[in-house]
VOGU-3710 file (C-alpha; in Angstrom, 3 decimals, decimal comma):
1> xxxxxxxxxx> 207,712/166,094/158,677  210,731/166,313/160,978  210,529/168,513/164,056  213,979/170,393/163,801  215,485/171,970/167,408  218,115/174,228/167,326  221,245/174,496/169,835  223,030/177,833/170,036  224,919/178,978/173,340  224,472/182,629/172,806
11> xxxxxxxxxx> 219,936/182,259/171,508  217,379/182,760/173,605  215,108/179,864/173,809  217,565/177,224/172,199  219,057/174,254/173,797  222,258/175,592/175,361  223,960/172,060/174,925  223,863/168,956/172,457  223,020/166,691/175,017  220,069/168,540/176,291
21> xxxxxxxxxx> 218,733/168,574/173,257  219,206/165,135/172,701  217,569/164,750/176,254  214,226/166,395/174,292  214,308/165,329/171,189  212,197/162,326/170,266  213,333/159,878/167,217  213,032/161,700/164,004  214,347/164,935/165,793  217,011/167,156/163,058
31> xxxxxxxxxx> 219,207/168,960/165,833  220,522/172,167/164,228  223,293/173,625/166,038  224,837/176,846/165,779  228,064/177,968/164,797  230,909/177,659/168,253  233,139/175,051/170,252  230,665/172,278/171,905  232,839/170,137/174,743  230,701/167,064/175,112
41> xxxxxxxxxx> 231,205/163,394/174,518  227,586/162,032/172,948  226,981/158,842/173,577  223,674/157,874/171,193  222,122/154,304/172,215  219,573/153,109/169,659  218,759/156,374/168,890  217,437/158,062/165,133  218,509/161,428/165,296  220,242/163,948/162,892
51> xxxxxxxxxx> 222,915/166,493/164,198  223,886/169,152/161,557  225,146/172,219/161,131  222,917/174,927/161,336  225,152/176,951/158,931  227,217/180,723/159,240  230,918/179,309/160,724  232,344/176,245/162,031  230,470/173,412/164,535  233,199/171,831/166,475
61> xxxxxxxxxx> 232,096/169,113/168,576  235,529/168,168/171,525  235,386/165,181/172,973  234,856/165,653/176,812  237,687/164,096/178,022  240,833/162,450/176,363  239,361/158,531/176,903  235,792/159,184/175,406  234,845/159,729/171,698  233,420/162,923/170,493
71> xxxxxxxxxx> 230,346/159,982/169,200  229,601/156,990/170,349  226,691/155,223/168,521  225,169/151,488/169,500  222,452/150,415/167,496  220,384/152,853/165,552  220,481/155,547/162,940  222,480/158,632/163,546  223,226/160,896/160,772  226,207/163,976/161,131
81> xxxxxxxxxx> 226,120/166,603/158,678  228,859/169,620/158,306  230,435/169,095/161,968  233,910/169,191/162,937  234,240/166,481/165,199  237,696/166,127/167,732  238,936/163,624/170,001  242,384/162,482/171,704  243,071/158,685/173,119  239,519/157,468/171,731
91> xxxxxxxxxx> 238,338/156,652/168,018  236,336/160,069/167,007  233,044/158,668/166,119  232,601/155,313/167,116  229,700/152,845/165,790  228,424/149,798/166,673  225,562/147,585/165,473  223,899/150,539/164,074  223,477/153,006/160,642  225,932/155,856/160,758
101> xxxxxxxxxx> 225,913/158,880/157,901  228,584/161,168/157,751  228,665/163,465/155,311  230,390/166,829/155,159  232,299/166,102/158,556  236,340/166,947/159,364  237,033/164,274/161,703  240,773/165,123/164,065  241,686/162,225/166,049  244,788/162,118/168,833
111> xxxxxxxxxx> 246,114/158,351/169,052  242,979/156,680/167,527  240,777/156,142/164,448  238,816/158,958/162,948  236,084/156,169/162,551  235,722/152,920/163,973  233,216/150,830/163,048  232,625/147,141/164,243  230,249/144,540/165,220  227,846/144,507/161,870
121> xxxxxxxxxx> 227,806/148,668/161,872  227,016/150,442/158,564  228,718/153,781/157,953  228,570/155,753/155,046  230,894/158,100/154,803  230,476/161,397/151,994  232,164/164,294/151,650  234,376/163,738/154,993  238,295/165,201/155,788  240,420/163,004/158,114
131> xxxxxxxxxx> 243,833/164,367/159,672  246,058/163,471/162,494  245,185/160,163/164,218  246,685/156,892/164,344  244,344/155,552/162,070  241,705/157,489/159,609  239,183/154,209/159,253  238,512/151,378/160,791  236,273/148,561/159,357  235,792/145,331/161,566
141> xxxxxxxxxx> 232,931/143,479/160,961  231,052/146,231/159,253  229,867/147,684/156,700  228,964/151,091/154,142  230,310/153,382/151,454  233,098/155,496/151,838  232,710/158,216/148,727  234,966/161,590/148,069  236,589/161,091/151,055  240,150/162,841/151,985
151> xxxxxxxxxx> 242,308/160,855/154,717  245,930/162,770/155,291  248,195/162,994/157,783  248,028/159,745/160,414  250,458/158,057/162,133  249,706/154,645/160,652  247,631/152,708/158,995  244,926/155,004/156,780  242,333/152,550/156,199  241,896/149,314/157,692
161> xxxxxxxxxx> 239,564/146,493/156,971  239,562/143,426/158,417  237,292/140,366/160,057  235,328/140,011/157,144  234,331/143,260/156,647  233,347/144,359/152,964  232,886/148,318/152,357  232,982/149,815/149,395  235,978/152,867/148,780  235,124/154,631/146,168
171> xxxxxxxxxx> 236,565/158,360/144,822  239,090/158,911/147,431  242,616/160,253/148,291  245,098/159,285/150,948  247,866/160,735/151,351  250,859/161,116/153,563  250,397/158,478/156,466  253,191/156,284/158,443  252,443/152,771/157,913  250,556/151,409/154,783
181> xxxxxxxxxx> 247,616/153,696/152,682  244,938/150,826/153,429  245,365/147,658/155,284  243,179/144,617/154,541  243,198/141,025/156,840  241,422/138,372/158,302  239,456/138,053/155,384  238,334/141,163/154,360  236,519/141,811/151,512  236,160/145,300/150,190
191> xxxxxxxxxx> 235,461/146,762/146,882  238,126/149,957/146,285  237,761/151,711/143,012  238,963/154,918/141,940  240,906/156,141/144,771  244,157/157,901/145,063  247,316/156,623/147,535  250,655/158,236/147,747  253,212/158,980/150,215  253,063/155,989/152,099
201> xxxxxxxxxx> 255,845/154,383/154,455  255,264/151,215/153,014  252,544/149,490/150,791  250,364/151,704/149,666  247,726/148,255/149,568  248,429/145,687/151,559  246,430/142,128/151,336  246,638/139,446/154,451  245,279/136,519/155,949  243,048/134,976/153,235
211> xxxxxxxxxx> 241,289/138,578/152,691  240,078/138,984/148,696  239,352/142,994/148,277  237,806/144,195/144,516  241,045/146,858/143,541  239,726/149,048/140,651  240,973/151,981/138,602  243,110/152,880/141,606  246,145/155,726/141,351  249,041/154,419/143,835
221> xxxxxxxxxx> 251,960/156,116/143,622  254,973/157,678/145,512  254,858/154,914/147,919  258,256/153,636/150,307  256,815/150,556/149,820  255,236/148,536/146,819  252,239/149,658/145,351  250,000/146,281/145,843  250,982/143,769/147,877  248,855/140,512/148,147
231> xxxxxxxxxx> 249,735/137,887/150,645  249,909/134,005/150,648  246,298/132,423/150,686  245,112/135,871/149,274  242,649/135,937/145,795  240,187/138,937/144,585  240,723/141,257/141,569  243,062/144,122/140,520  241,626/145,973/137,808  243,496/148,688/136,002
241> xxxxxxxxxx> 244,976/149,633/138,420  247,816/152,285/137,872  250,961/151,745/139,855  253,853/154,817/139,741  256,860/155,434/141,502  256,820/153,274/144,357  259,645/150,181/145,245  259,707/147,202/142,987  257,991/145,411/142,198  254,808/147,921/142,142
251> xxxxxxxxxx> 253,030/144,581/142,147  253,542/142,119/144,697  252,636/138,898/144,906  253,869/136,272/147,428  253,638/132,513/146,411  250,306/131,551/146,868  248,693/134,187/146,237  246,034/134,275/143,522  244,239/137,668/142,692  242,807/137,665/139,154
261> xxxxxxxxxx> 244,858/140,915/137,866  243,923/142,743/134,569  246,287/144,996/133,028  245,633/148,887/131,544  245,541/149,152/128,259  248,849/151,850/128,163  247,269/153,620/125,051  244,164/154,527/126,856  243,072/157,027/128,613  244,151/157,273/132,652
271> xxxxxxxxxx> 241,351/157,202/134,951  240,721/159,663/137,448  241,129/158,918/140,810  241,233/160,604/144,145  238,181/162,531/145,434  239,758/166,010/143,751  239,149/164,080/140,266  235,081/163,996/140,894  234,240/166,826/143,435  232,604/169,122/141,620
281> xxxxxxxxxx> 230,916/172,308/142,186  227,132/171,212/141,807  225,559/168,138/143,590  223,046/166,106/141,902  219,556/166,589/143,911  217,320/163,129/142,978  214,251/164,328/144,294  214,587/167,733/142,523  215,151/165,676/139,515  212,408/163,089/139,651
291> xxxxxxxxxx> 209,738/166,392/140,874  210,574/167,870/137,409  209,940/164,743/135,552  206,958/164,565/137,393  205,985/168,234/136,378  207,010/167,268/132,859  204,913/164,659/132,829  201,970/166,491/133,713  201,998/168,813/131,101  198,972/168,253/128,323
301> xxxxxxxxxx> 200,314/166,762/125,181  203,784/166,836/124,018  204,320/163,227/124,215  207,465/163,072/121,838  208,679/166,381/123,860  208,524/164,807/126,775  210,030/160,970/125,472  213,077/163,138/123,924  213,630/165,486/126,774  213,851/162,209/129,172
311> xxxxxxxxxx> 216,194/160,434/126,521  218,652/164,174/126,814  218,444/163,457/130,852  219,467/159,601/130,733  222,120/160,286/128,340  223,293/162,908/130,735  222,913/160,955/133,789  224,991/158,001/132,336  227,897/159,884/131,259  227,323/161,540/135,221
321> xxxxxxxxxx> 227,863/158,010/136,306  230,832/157,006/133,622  232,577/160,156/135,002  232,351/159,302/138,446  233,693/155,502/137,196  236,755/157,260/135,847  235,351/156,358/132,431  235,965/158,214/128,984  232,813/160,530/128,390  232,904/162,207/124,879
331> xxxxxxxxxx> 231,907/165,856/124,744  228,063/166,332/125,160  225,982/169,881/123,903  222,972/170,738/126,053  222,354/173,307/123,337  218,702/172,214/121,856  216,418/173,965/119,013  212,543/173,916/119,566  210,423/174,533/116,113  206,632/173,965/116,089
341> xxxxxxxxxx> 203,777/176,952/116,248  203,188/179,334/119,702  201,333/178,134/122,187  202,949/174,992/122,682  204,921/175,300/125,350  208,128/175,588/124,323  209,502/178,210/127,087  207,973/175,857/130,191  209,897/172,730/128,718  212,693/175,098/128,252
351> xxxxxxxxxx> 212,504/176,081/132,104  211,896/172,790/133,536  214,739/171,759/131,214  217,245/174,233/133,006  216,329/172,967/136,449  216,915/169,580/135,295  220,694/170,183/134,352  221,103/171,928/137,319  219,281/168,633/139,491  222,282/166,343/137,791
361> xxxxxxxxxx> 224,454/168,616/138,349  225,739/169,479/134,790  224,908/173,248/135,479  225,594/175,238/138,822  221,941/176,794/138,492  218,767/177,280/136,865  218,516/180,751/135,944  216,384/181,503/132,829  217,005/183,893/130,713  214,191/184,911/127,743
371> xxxxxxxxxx> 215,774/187,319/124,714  214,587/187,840/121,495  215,838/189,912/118,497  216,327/193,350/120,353  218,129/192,049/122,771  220,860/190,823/120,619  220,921/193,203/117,853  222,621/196,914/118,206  222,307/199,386/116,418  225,983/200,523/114,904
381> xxxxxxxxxx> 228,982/198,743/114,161  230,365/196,759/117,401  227,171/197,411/119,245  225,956/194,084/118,164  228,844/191,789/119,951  228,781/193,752/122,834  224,876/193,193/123,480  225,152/189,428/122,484  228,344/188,915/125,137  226,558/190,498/127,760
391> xxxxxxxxxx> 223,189/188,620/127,493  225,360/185,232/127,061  227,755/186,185/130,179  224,701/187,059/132,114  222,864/183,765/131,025  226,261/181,433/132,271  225,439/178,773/134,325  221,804/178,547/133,114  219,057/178,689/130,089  219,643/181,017/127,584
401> xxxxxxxxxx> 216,236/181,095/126,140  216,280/182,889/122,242  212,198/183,240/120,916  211,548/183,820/117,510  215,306/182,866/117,103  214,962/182,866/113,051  214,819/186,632/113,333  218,328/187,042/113,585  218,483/185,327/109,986  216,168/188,021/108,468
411> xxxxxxxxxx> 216,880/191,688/107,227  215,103/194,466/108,965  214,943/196,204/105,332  216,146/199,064/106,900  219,760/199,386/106,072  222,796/198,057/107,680  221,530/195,039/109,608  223,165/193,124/112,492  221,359/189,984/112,776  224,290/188,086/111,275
421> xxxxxxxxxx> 226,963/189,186/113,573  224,856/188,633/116,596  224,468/184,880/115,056  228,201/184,700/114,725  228,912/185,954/117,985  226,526/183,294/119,218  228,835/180,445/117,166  231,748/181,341/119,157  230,424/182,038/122,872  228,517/178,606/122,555
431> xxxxxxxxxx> 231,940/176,475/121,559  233,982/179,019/124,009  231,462/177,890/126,841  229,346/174,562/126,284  229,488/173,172/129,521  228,356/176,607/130,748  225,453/177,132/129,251  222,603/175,759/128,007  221,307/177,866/124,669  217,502/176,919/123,480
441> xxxxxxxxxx> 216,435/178,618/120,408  212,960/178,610/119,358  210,681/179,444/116,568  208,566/178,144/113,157  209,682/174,771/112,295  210,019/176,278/108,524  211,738/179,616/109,208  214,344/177,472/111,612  216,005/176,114/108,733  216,602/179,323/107,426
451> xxxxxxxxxx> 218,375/180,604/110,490  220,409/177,160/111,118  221,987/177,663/107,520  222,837/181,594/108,302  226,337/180,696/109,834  227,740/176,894/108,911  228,905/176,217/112,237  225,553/176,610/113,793  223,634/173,190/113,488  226,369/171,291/114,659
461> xxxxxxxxxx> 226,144/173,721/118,181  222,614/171,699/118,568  222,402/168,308/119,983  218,828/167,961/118,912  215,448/169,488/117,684  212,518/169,190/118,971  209,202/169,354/117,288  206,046/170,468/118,882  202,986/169,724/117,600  200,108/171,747/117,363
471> xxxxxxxxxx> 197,165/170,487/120,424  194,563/168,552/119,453  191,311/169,734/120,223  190,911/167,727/123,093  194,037/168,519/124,575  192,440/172,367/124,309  189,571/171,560/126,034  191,838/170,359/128,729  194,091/173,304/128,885  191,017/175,226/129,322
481> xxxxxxxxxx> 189,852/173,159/132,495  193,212/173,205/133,807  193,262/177,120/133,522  190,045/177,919/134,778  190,288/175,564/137,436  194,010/177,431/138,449  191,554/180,169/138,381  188,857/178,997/140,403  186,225/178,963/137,972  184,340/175,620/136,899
491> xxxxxxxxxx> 182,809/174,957/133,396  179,202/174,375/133,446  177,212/171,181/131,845  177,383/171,044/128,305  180,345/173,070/127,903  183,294/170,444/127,057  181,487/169,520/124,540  180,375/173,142/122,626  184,233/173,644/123,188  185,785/170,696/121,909
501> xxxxxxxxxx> 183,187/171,559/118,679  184,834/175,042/118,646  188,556/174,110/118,610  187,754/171,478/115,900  186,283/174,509/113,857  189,823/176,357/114,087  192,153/176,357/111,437  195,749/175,499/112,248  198,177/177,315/110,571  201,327/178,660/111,591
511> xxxxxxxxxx> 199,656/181,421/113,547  197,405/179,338/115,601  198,120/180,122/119,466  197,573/176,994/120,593  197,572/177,223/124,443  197,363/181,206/124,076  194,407/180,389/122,073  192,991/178,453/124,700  193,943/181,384/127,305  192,274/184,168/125,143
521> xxxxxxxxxx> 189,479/181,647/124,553  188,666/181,789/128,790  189,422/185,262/129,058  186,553/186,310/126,531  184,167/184,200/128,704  184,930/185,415/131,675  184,222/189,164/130,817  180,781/187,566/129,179  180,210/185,983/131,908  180,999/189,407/134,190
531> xxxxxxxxxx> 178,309/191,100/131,698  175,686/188,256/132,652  175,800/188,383/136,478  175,617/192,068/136,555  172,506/191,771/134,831  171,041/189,531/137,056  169,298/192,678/139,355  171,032/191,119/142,758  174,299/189,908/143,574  175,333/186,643/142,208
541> xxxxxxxxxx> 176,122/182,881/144,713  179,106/181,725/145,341  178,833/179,226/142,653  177,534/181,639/139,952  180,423/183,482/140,080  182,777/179,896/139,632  180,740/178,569/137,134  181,009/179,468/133,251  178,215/178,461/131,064  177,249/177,862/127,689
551> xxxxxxxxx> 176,033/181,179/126,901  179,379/182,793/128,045  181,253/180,823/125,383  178,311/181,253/122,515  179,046/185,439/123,578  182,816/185,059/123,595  182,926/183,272/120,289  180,409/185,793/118,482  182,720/188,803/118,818
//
């Protein structure tokens, strides 16, 4: 794991400068630093370090003196997280032959670039605001991923590319610069798609010297200038891109020039561009996401649970990725129904299921809320909508989690009965908010039906059922090991077997508890087995009081 130092001015016992904890750190090192103003001019030579914010207020890092960068980087792998990095005749952050990360950063530059990177340097670039400056980017000879990116305010050029270099500009707005939005010569070769250029003092693209840049889905508009301009010698591809607003033609292409362009269908939907079109609220967390499949998978049984929940979470991540591509994405419920006996698991799949959403980054957060019947239902006229808002408003941005969800469907015999206006309440809130909620209702696969055909709007809520099936004996005997071993008990020799006989003796109806069963099961065998060793006359090993044994299950099955 990563040592992580911290760097505060006013802490006891933290580095009082970035540099001398630099001087310490050894490759790996996270540098946290605290909130304040930092003058120093950090000049990283094949280093692996990460510098981040440590979090509470603003990290400005000042370059130390108007002719050095705020970063300088050869060689390496330097990440920057959350910083707010300043400089005045020098480029801000400067990389060369090395792996740079931004991400999170506000980069202020005097009469330079924001970034320069040259001489085969990699930056990727997330999250990042550029202002002031002559330039925001430079690419020469380099390359890396510039994504959600905001670039306003310079003197000149926003982007350049040029000497072959070949990033990818994805996602992001410029806006408001002297000279031309992005720049590409001397053969440069990047792929932009999705981003947003106005207010430009000329082109908003501009294509030289035998360059052949990828334009996709790109918003340019409110340009002095043309939109596109592609120079003699010049190929590549425009793609749908729109072009508003700016000096004919908003296409421009000088003799010799050669770009394969392909129009916009003018009945179809506009793409969005610009990095205000896909910043969102939530992040998608990968690892998160591939730790609950992992915990999904490792549940006993429930293979066409699992193969269906899996299916839900591609779908979703797709139409995550179509989004971000500026692509149509049709409406999508995360509203499910699970039927099938108790015991089976439904509310952990219905948990793990709310901390996927919120991994992609459909829903801000996982909270999980559990209701049943009583919850819901009031008492006298009005009481019933009130109690169902509430629950749903409190459930917003997570799992709303209805058991035994059929009981809304069913009289209490007692009179005037509510059930069917908490159901209809439940229609509305659920079309009112389905990208805010996830609803999972659960119960009998049988008495399911019944409750879906209560209101006639309600089925179509659901994207999907799932069924799950009653476990098989062996997938009992399992549960129990698993349990007992969460428990630190072991099961003696002999006993799998007398217990996979015993849960093949079971009849399953609909009131067959399943994993409960299994629970209840170890919990009668543990109090036989507490009998036994208190009988023994003396006081029990270590491993007598782990181990269960065949006689604890022959008592626990006899009462």
């Amino acid at each position: 794991m990563a040592r992580t130092i911290l760097v505060s001015t006013q802490q006891h016992g933290a580095y009082p400068t970035i540099r001398d904890a630099l001087d310490a750190a050894p490759d790996g090192t996270v540098i946290s630093i605290s909130p304040g103003e930092y003058t120093e001019s950090l000049d990283l030579r094949n280093r692996r370090v990460t510098l981040q914010s440590a979090g509470g207020g603003d990290v400005t890092l000042n370059a130390a003196s108007p002719i050095e960068s705020a970063v300088h980087m050869l060689g390496g792998q330097v990440e920057l997280h959350g910083l707010i990095l300043r400089s005045t005749d020098r480029a801000t952050v400067e990389v060369r032959a090395g792996h740079l990360v931004l991400d999170g950063c506000e980069l202020h530059a005097g009469y330079a670039p924001g970034l320069n990177a040259t001489d085969g340097a990699v930056a990727d670039v997330t999250g990042c605001r550029f202002t002031g400056g002559q330039y925001g980017m430079v690419f020469e000879d380099a390359d890396g991923t510039v994504n959600k990116c905001e670039i306003r305010g310079i003197a000149d050029d926003a982007i350049i590319v040029r000497l072959g270099a070949k990033p990818t500009i994805r996602n992001s707005t410029i806006e408001g610069c002297g000279f031309r939005g992005i720049y590409i010569y001397q053969s440069g070769k990047p792929t932009i798609e999705l981003c947003e250029i106005s207010q430009t003092g000329d082109a908003g693209i501009s294509v030289a010297h035998q360059s052949a840049p990828t334009l996709s889905a790109c918003w340019v508009h409110d340009t002095q200038g043309v939109g596109i301009m592609f120079g003699r010698g010049c190929g590549g591809l425009v793609d749908e891109c729109r072009i508003e607003n700016t000096a004919s033609p908003g296409l421009f292409l000088d003799e010799g020039a050669h770009p394969e362009v392909r129009e916009r269908d003018p009945h179809s939907d506009r793409p969005k561009a610009g990095a205000s079109a896909v910043n969102r609220s939530t992040q998608q967390d990968p690892e998160q996401m591939e730790r609950l499949l992992r915990e999904l998978d490792g549940m006993v049984g429930l293979a066409g649970v699992k193969s269906e929940v899996r299916s839900l979470i591609d779908e979703i991540q797709v139409n995550e990725w179509r989004r971000d591509a500026g692509l149509a994405v049709g409406a999508v419920s995360h509203h499910l129904i699970f039927t099938g006996a108790p015991g089976t698991g439904k509310t952990t799949v219905a948990r793990v299921y709310g901390q996927l959403l919120k991994a992609l980054g459909v829903l801000p957060d996982g909270r999980f809320k559990e209701v049943a019947r009583r919850d819901l239902v009031g008492q006298y006229i009005g009481h019933t909508a009130e109690k169902a808002t509430t629950v749903f408003e409190e459930a917003l941005g997570g799992v709303l989690f209805i058991d035994e969800a059929y009981t809304l469907s069913r009289s209490s015999g007692g009179g005037a009965d509510f059930g069917q206006e908490a159901i209809d309440t439940l229609v509305k809130l659920m079309e009112d908010h389905r990208d805010e909620v996830a609803v999972i209702v659960a119960g009998y696969t049988n008495e399911m039906l019944d409750f879906l055909n209560a209101n006639a709007g309600l089925a179509s809520r659901f994207a999907k059922t799932l069924e799950f099936e009653n476990y098989s004996p062996e997938e009992l005997v399992l549960i129990v090991n698993r349990i007992a071993g969460n428990d630190d008990y072991l099961l003696g020799e002999g006993l799998d077997d007398a217990l996979l006989e015993w849960f093949g003796t079971i009849e399953r109806d609909q009131n067959f508890g399943n994993a409960r069963e299994a629970r209840r099961l170890l919990e009668s065998m543990r109090k036989a087995q507490s009998g036994r060793l208190r009988g023994l006359g003396q006081r029990p090993t270590r491993d007598d009081l782990r181990t269960l044994t065949l006689d604890d299950l022959l008592v626990a099955t006899a009462r």
